[in-house]
C-alpha positions in Angstrom: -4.7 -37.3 -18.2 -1.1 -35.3 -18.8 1.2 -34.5 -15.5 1.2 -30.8 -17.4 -2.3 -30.5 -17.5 -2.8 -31.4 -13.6 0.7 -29.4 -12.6 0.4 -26.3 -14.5 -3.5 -25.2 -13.5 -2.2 -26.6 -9.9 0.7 -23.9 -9.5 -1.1 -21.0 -10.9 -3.9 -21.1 -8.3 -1.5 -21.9 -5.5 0.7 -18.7 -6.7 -2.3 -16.1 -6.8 -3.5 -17.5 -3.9 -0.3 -17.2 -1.9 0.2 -13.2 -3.6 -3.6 -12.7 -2.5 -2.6 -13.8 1.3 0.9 -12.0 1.3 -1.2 -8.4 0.3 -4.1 -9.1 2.6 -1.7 -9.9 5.4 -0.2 -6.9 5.6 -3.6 -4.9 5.5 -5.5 -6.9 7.8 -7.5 -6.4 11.1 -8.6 -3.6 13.1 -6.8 -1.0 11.2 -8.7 -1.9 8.0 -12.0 -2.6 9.3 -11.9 1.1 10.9 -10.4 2.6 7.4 -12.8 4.4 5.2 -11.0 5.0 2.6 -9.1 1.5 1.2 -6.0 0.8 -0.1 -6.4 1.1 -4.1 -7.9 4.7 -3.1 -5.3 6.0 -0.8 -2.5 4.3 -3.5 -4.4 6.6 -6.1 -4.6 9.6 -3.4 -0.4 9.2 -3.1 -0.2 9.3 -7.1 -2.0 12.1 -7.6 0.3 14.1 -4.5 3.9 12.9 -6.4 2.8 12.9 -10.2 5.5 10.5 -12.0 5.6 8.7 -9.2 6.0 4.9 -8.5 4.7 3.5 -4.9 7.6 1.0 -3.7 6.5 0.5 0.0 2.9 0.8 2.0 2.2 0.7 5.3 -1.5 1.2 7.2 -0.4 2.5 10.7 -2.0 4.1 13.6 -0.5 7.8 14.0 -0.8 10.9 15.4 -2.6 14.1 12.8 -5.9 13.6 11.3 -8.0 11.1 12.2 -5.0 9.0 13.6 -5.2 6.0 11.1 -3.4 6.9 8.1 -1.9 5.1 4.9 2.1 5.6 4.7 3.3 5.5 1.1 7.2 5.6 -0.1 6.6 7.1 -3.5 9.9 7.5 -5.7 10.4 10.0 -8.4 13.5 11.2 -10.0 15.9 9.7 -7.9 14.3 10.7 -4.3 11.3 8.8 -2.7 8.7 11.1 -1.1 6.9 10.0 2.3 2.8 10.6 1.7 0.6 9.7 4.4 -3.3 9.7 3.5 -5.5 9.6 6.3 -7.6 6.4 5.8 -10.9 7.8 7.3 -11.1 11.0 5.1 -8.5 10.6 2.1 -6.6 13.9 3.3 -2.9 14.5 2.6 -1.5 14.5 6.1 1.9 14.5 4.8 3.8 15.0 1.3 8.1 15.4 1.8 11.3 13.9 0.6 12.7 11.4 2.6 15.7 12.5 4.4 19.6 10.6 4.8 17.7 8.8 7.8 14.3 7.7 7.1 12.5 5.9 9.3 
């Protein structure tokens, strides 16, 4: 059998599977099991709040307003990146504004 035919198959699984651990880390336990809403929805939610927009950080937090487990999206559009949370029980805006000099 050919080294390339072993090597290439070889890397392309361990590649997804590493990209499928790295996003599923990052939205894992408690948080997500008590989330209604998931991710693709509230990324979708975000969109639809900053039209144009392109999502370039994500965060599933525990925070005060709405149900008090909420989606935090960086959305950027035109030069200025917009915060939008989405609550992740009911899919609500919670928040929608441009990022000031000191975001945090």
């Amino acid at each position: 059998m050919n080294y390339r035919t072993l090597i290439v198959p070889a890397v392309l699984v361990a590649s997804i599977a590493l990209t499928g651990f790295a996003a599923s880390a990052a939205y894992s336990g408690q948080h997500v099991r008590q989330a209604k809403v998931n991710i693709k929805q509230a990324r979708a939610i975000a969109l639809r709040a900053v039209p144009g927009g392109k999502i370039v950080d994500q965060e599933l937090e525990k925070e005060a307003g709405g149900s008090g487990l909420r989606y935090s999206f960086d959305v950027k559009v035109k030069g200025q990146t917009h915060e939008v949370g989405v609550d992740a029980k009911t899919g609500k805006v919670l928040e929608n504004a441009v990022e000031g000099a000191n975001p945090d």
